[in-house]
N, C-alpha and C positions, 0 to 999 in steps of 0.2 A: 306682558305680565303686569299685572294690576299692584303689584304692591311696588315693585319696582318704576311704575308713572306716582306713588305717591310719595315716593321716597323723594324722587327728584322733584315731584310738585312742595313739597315741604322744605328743602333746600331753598329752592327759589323764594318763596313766602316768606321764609326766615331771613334772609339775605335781604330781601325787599323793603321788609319792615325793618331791618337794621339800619337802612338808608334813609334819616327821618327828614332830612332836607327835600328827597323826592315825594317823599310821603305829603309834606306839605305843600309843597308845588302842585303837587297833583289833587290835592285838597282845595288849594285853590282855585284851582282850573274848574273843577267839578262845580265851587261855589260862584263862580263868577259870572255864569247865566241867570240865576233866581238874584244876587244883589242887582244887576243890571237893570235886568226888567223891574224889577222890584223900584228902583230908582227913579225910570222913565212912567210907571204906572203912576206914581206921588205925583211928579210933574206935571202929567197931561192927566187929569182929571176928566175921564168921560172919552177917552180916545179910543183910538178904533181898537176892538179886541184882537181880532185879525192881526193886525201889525204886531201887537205885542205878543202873540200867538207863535206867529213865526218867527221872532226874534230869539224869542224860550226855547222854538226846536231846532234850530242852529244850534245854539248853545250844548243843549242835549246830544245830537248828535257828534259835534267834536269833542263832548265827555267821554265818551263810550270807546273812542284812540290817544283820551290824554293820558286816562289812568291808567294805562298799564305800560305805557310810552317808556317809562325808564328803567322796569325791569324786563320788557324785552330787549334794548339794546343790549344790557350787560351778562341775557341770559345767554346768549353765543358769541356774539361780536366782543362783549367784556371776556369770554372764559377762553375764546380765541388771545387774546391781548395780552392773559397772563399765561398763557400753555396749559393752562389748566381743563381745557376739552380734552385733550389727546387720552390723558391718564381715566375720562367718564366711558367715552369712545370706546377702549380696549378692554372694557368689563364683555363679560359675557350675556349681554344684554341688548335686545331689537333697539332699531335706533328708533323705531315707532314708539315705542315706548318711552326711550328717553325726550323724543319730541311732544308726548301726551303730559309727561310730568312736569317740563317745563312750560306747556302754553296751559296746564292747569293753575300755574303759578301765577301768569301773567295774569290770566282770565280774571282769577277772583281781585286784583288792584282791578280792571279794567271793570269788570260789573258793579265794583263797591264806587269805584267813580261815576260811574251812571245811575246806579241806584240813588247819592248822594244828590245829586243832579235833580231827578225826578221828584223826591222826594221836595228837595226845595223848590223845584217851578210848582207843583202842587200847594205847598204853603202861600207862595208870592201869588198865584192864580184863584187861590181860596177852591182846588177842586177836591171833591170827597174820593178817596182811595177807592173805591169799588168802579172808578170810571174806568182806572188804567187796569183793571182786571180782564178784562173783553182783549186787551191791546199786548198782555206780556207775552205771549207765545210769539209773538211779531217780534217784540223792540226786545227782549232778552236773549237774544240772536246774536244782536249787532254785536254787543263788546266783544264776544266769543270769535265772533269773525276776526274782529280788531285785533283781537288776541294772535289769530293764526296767522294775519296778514303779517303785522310787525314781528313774528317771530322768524316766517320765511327772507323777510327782507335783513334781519340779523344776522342770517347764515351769507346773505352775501358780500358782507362788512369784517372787514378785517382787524376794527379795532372799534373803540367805541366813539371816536370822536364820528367816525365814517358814521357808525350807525345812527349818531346822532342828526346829523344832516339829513338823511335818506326818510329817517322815520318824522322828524320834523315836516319835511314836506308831505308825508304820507295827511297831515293832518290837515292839508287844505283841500284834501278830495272830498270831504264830508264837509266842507266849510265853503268849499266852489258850488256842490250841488247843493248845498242849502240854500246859497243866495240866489243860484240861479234859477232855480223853481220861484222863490219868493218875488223875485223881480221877473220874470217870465212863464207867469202860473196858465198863460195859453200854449206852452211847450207839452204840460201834462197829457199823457194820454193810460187808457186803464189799461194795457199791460204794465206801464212804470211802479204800479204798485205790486207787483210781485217780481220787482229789482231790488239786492239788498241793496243797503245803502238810501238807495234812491225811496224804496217802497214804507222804511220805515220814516224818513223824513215826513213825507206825507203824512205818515198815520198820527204823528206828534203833530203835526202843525193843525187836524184835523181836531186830533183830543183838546189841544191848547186852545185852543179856538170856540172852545163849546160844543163840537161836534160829535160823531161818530165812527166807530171804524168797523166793517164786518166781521162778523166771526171768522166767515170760510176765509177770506181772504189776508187774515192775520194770518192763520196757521199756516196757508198755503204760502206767505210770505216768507215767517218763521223757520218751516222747515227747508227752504231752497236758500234762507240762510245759512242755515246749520249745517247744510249740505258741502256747500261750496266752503266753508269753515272746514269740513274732512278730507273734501279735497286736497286745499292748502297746505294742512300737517301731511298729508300722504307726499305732496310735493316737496316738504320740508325735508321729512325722513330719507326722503330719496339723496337730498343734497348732503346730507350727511353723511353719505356712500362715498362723495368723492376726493379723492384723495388731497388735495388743498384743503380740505376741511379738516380732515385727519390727523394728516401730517404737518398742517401750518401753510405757513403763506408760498 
């Protein structure tokens, strides 16, 4: 029921943005790749675009798991902690639905962190917006995924310190494969570009870099994001059938 995912997506947003401590952390995270590179460009005067190409798309891509990082833990793992699931749980209400409301919540922290992100490697890279036009069907995927992944890992956190550890390390997956493409760019092969994760790294470091990314090959990336993103909440809802989730620990 579509009005019933925005009631809970609204709850979350509201709750999120009440939390301005994370609001700022996650502000910063988002900012800390374009001051970065922005830094190292002033420094090295004439240095290889490349390098600071790829630096920019690490950066971007652990935006896209920072921003929404702290309103997913407290979206179950937090409502776990104060018993406050049980009484959402026992509405007359698909849990599909209440998994849709709350990773719409996280989604939009997680894409306005990314956004925030692109937005400012564009300034620091001096490129004209109509570049990354070709490229959003691809890379406005990821946070959404990000969204799904950290909310499924919430459900299996019992409090929020738990989720906090679990989701913390979630964000060296997108910060493992970013280095490890950049330092071992003869690993690449062309199916890796239609792996999420993997595929949109590439396309940023491609964009950053002065380059290009194909059309087919965005959307085709884009939508097997999106895909495995529905998966995920399908996986979530289901977790939320089992009775330790219901009834407590």
């Amino acid at each position: 029921m579509l009005n019933a995912s925005m009631v809970v997506a609204q709850k979350e947003a509201v709750d999120g943005l009440r939390d301005v401590r994370s609001v700022i952390s996650s502000l910063l995270y988002a900012l800390m790749g374009p001051l970065v590179v922005g830094l190292v460009s002033l420094s090295k005067a004439g240095s290889d675009g490349k390098v600071i190409g790829a630096m920019m798309s690490i950066f971007t891509l652990v935006a896209a798991f920072v921003g929404g990082m702290n309103v997913a833990m407290d979206a179950v793992a937090g409502e776990r902690e104060r018993h406050s699931l049980l009484p959402l749980l026992l509405n007359p209400v698909r849990r599909l639905d209440i998994v849709m409301g709350k990773w719409l919540g996280v989604a939009l922290f997680a894409v306005a962190g990314f956004l925030v992100n692109l937005v400012g490697s564009a300034m620091v890279l001096r490129m004209p917006p109509l570049v990354w036009l070709p490229a959003a069907l691809g890379l406005l995927p990821l946070p959404l995924f990000a969204a799904a992944l950290q909310l499924l890992i919430s459900t299996v956190c019992r409090n929020v310190k738990e989720a906090q550890t679990y989701l913390s390390l979630i964000v060296f997956l997108p910060m493992g494969i970013g280095m490890f493409l950049v330092f071992f760019p003869a690993a690449n092969r062309a199916w890796c570009s239609y792996l999420p994760v993997v595929g949109q790294q590439l396309q940023l470091q491609a964009l950053m870099s002065g380059g290009r990314v194909p059309l087919l090959g965005t959307v085709a990336l884009g939508c097997l994001t999106a895909g495995l993103a529905l998966l995920i909440l399908v996986a979530t809802a289901n977790r939320l059938q089992r009775d330790e989730i219901v009834y407590g620990n």
